[in-house]
DRENTIKE-635266 format. One record per residue (C-alpha): residue in three letters; chain; z, y, x. Coordinates in pm, 1 decimal. Each point is the difference from the previous one (the first is absolute). Last residue first. Layout:
<sites>
> ALA A Z Y X
...
</sites>
This chain:
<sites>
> UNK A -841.8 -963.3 195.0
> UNK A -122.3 -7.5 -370.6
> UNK A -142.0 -357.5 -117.8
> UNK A -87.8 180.2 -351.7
> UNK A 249.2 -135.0 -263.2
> UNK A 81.5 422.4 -58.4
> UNK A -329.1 120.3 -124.1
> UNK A -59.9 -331.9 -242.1
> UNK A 396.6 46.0 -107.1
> UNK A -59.3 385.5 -58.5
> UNK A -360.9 -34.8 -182.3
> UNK A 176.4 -276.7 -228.1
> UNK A 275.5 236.9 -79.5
> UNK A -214.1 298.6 -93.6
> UNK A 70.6 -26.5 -415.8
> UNK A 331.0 -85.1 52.0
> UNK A 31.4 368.8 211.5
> UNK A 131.6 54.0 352.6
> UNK A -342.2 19.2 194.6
> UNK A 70.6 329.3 187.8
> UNK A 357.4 -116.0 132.1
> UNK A -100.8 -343.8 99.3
> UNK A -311.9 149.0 126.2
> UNK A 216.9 249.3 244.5
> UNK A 193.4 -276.0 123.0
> UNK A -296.2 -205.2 157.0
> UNK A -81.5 361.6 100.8
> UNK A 277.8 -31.3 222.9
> UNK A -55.5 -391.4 121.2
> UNK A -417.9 131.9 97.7
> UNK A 119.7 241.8 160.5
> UNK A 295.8 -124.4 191.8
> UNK A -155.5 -85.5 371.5
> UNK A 41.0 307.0 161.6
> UNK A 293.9 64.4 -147.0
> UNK A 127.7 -270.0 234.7
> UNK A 58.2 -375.3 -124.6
> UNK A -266.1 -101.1 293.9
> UNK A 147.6 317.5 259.6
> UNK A -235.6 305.8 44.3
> UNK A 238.8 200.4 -200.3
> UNK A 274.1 -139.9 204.7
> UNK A -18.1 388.2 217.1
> UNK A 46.8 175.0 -360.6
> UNK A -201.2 305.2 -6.3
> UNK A 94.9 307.2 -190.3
> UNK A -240.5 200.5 -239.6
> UNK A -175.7 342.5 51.9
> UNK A -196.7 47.8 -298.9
> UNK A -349.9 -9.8 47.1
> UNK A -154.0 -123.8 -332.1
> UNK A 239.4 210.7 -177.2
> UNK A 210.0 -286.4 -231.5
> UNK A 4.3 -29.8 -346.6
> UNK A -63.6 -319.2 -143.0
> UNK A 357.7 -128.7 131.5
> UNK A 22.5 -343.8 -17.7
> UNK A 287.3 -210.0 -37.8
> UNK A 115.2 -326.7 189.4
> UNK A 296.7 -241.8 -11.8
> UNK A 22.4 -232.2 285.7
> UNK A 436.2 -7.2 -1.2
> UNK A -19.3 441.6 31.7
> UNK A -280.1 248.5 -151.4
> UNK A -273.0 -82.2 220.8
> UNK A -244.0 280.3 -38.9
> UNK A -406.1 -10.2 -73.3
> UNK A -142.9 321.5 64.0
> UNK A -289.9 62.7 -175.3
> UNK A -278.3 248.4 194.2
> UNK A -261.0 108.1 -212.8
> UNK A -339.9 7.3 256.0
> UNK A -42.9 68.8 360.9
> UNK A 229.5 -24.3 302.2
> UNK A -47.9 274.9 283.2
> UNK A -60.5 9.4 372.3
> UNK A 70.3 296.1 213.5
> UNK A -275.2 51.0 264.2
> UNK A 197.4 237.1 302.3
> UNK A -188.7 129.2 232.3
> UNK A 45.2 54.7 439.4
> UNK A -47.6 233.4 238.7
> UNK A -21.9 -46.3 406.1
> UNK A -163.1 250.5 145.7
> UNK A -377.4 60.4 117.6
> UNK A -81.0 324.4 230.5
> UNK A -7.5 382.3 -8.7
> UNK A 348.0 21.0 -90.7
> UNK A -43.5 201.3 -236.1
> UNK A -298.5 -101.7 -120.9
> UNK A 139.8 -290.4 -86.2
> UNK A -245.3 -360.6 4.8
> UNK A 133.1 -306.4 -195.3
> UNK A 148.7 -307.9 186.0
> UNK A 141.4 -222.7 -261.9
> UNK A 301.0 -184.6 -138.3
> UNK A 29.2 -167.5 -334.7
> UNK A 266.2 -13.3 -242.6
> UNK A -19.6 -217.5 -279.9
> UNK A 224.7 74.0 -314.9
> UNK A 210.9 -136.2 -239.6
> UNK A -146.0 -367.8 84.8
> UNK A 304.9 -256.1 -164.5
> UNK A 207.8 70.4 -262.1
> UNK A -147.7 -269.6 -264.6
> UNK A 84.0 -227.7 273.0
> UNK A 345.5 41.8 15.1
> UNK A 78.3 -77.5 -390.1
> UNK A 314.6 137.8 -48.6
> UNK A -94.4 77.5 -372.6
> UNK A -254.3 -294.7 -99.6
> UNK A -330.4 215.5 -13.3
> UNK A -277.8 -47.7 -232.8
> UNK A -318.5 249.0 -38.7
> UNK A -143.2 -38.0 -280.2
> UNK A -390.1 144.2 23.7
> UNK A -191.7 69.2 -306.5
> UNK A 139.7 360.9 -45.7
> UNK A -123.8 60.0 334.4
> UNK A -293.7 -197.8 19.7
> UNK A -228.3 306.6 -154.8
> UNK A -247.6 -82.4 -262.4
> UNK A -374.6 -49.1 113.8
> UNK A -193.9 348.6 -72.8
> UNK A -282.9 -135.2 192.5
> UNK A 147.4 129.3 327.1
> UNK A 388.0 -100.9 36.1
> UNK A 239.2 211.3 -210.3
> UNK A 269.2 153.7 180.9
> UNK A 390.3 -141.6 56.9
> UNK A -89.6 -330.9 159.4
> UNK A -277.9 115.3 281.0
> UNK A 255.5 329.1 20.5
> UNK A 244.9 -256.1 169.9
> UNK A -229.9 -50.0 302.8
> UNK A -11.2 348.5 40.3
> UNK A 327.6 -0.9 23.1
> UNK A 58.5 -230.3 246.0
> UNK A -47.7 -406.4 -6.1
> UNK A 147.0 -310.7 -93.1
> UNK A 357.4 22.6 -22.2
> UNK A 242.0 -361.3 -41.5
> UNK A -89.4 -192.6 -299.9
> UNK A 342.5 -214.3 -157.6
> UNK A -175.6 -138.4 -258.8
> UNK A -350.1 184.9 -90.2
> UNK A -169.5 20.2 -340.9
> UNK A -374.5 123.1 -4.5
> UNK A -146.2 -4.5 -403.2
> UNK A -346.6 61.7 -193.3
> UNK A -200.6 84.0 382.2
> UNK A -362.4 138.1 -107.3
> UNK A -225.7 -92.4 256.4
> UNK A -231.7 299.7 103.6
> UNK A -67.2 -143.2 351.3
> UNK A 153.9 233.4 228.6
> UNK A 252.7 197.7 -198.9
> UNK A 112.8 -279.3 -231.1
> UNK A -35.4 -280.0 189.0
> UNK A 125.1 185.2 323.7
> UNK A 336.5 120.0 -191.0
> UNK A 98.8 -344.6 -61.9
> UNK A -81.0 -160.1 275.0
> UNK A 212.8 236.4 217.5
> UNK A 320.0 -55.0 -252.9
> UNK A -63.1 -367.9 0.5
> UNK A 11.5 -27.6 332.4
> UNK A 316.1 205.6 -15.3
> UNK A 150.7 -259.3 -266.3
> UNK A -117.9 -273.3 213.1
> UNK A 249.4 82.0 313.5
> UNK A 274.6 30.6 -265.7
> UNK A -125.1 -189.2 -344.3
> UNK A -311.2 23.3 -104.3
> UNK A -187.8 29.5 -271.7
> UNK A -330.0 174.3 -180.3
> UNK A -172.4 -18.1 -359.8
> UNK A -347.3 41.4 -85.2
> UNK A -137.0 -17.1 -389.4
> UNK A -243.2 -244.8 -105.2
> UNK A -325.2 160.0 -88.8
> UNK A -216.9 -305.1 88.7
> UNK A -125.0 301.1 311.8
> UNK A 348.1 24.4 52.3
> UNK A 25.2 -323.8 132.6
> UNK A -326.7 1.9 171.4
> UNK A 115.6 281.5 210.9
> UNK A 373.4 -128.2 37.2
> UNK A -139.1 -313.6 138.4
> UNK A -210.9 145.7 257.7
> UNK A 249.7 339.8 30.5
> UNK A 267.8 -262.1 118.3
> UNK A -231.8 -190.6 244.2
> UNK A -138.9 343.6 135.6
> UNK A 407.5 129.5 65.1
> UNK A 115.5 -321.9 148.8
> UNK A 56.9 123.1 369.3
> UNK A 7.1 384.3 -126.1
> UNK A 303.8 -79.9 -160.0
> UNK A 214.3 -126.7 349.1
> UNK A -245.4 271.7 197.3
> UNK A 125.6 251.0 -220.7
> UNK A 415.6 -94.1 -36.6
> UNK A 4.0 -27.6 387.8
> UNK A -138.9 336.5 72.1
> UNK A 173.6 188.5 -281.4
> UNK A -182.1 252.7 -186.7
> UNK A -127.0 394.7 81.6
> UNK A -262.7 113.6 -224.7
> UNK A -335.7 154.5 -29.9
> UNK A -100.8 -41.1 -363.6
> UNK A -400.8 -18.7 -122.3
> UNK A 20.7 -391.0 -86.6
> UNK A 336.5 -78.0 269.6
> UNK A -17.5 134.6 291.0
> UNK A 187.7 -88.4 302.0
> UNK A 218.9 156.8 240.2
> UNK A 263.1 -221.6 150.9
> UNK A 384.0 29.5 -13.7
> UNK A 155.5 -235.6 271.1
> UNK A 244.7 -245.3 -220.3
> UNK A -71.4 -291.8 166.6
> UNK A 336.8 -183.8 -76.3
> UNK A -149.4 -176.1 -309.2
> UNK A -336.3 -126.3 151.1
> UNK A 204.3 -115.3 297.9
> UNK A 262.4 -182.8 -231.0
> UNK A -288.8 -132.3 -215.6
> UNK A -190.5 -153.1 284.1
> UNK A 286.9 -151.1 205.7
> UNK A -92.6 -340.6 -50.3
> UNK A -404.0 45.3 97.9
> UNK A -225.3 -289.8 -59.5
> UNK A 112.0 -179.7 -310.8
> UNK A 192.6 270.8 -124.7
> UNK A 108.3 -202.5 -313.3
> UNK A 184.2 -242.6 278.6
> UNK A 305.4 326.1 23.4
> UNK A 123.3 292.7 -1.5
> UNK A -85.7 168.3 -366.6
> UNK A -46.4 354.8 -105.1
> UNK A -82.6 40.8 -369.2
> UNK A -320.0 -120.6 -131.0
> UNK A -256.8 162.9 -220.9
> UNK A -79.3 -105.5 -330.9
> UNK A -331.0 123.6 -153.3
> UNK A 5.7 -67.5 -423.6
> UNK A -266.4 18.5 -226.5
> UNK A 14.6 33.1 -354.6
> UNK A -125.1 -81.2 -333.8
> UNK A -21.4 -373.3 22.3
> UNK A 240.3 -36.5 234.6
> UNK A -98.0 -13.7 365.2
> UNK A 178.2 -50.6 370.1
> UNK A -111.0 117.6 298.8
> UNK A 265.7 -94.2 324.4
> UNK A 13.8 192.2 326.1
> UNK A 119.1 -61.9 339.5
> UNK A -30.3 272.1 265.8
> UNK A 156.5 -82.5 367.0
> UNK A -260.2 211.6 141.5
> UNK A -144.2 -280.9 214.9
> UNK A 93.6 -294.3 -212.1
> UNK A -172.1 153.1 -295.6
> UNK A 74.2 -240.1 -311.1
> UNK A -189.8 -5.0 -283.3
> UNK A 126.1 -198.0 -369.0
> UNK A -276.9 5.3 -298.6
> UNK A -20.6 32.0 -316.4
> UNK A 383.6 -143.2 -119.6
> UNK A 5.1 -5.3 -367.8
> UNK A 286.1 97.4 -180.5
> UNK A 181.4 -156.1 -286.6
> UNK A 321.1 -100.8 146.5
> UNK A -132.2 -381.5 28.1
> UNK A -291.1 166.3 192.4
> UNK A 191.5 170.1 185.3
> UNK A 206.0 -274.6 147.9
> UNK A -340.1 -179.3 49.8
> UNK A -158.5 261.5 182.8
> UNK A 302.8 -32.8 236.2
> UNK A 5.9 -395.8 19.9
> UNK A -410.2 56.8 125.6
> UNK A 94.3 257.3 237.7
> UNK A 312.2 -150.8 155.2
> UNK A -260.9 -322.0 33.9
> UNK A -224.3 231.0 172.8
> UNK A 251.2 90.6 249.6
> UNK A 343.9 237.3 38.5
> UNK A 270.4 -221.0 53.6
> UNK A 301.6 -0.4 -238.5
> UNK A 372.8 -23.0 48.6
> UNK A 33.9 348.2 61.5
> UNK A -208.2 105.7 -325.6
> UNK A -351.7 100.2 80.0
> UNK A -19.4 366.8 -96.4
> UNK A -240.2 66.2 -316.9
> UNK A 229.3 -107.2 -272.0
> UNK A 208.3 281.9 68.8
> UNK A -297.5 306.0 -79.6
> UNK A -70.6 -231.1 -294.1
> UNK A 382.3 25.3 -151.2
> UNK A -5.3 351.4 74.4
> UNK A -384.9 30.1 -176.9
> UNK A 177.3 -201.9 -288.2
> UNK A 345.1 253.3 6.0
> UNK A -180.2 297.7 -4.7
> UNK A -223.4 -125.7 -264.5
> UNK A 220.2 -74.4 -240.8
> UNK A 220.7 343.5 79.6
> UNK A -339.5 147.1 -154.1
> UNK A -22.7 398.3 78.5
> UNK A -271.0 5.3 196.2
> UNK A -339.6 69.4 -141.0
> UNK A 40.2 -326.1 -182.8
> UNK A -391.7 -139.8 -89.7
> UNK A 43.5 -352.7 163.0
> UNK A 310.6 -60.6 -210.9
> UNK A 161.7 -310.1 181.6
> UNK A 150.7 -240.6 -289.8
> UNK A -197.3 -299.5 30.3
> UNK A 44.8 23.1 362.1
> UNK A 356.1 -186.2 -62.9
> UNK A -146.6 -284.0 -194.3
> UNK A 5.5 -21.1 -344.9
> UNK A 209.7 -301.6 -162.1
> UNK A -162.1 -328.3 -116.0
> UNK A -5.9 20.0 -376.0
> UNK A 293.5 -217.5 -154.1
> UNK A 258.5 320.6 -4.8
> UNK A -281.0 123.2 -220.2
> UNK A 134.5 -146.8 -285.2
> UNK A 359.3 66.9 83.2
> UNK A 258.7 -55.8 195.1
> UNK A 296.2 202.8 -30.2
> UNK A -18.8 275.6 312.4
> UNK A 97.1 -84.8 340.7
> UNK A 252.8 217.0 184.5
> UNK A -43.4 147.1 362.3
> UNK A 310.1 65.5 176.4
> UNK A -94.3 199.0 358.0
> UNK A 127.5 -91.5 360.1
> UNK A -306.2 -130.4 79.5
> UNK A -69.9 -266.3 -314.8
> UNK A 328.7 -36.6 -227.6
> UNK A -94.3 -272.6 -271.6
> UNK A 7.0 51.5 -355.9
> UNK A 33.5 -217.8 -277.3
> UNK A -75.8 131.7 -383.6
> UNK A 119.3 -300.7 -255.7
> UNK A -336.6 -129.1 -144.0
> UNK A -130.8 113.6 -325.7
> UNK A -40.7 -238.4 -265.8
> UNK A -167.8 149.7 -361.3
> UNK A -286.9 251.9 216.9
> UNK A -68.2 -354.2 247.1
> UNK A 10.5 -228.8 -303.6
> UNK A -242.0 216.3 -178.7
> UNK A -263.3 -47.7 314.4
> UNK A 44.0 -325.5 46.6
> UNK A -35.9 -72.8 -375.0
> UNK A -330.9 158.0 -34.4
> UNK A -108.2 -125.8 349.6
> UNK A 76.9 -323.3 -139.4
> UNK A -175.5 44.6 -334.6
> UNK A -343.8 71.1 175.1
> UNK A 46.3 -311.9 201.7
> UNK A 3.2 -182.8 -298.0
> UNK A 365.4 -225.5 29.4
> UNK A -126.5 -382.0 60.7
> UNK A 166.9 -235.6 -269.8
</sites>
């Protein structure tokens, strides 16, 4: 006699309260993750990571951190891969199975930029590229690394603001800057909230891009978290994230996490640029050589991310964003602290998320294909 398929789910769903599984657990980078007793819902298909991205944080979410991280590493071509439309199309459908959809992919061989736009229903997301050698700089290999060591400090003006930026770091933005603020416009014209990336290299073009949308184009920016971000621009610059932009839009500073892995020699780069002029003395009665100093300046809450000993990591939320900090010369190396954001605050959500109730958020978080 055939069981009523309303009966079976009845009994399915007593048997699974009445029989609980023994608890397994599996150790997943470097961290023991342990599997809850089955039940009913353990036969619902499990959320995907993006599930659990708040698009309205101002900040303070460690589960965002570690997603835009996680994005901000997706975004380089791993060593074994080549940069091409099929790269594309296997990328867009990496995120896709994390829960993420991939907009659109540009790449600016000239500039070196590379930028990914990705959507969830509430949110957009602009990913900017770290430096990267290599076929992904289809015309020019040493883009990034001339972009990155072009640190003469140009006058610009951003909305109403006269300030002093990094060559490199503006043309590299300013290369995709009207095919961001084209998606970003219409996305924030649906009302979904804008978020911004990068790690290295594309955490400073996410820096400029930031403070443009908001003080040229009225674009509110919800979040701006960059990995291992070396400084953008001077003072002035910095008062574009610590004042309100016209239209009474919010300022990016308390919006802005700033990450550093402690050692990090990047994030120590561009104190200051000094240039050298003629400028006329009356004293002399003729021209002499003078020169000016631009000082450059990170933005936003600095957290400092520090290696503990044997790949343990703990954050300090605490930190002065211009606190004089050490550089280690391996820094720049491929298991360098250069390259340990996304495995520290890997560590960080296995702290944050420590409860029963948030074990299926941890294991989802921490089964992501993290580099």
């Amino acid at each position: 006699m055939k069981m009523p398929v309303s009966l079976a789910i009845v009994t399915l769903f007593v048997c699974s309260l009445t029989n609980p599984a023994r608890a397994q657990s599996r150790q997943i980078g470097g961290t023991y993750l342990s599997n809850s007793n089955f039940a009913w819902w353990s036969f619902l298909p499990p959320p995907k990571a993006f599930a659990y991205f708040d698009e309205n944080d101002s900040g303070d979410s460690t589960v965002n951190a570690f997603l835009l991280s996680y994005l901000s590493d997706e975004v380089y071509p791993r060593s074994d891969e080549t940069f091409n439309d099929d790269w594309i199309e296997d990328f867009a459908d990496d995120l896709e199975d994390d829960g993420i959809e991939l907009i659109d992919y540009e790449s600016y061989a000239w500039t070196g930029t590379e930028v990914a736009i990705m959507e969830l229903d509430d949110a957009m997301i602009v990913v900017f590229r770290g430096s990267h050698g290599g076929d992904s700089n289809a015309v020019n290999f040493f883009a990034d690394w001339l972009t990155d060591i072009n640190g003469t400090a140009i006058q610009r003006t951003i909305g109403s603001q006269s300030v002093y930026v990094h060559e490199g770091f503006w043309y590299a933005s300013d290369s995709a800057y009207d095919d961001v603020l084209s998606y970003v416009s219409a996305a924030h014209a649906e009302g979904k909230k804008i978020w911004l990336t990068g790690h290295s290299l594309g955490g400073a073009n996410a820096t400029i891009t930031a403070a443009r949308l908001q003080w040229e184009d009225g674009i509110p920016v919800q979040g701006l978290h960059t990995f291992g971000s070396p400084r953008v621009g001077n003072q002035d610059f910095k008062k574009l994230f610590t004042d309100d932009a016209p239209g009474g839009i919010p300022a990016l500073q308390d919006r802005t996490r700033r990450w550093v892995v402690e050692g990090d020699w990047a994030t120590t780069l561009f104190q200051f640029y000094r240039q050298w002029r003629l400028q006329w003395s009356w004293w002399v009665m003729g021209f002499v050589p003078t020169y000016f100093d631009v000082h450059y300046y990170h933005v936003g809450q600095t957290n400092l991310i520090k290696d503990v000993g044997t790949n343990s990591f703990e954050i300090d939320y605490d930190i002065p964003s211009n606190r004089g900090m050490p550089a280690n010369l391996s820094s720049l190396s491929q298991d360098g602290e250069h390259m340990q954001y996304t495995e520290g605050l890997a560590e960080e959500i296995a702290r944050v998320l420590d409860s029963d109730s948030q074990q299926t958020q941890r294991n989802t978080l921490l089964n992501l294909d993290i580099r």
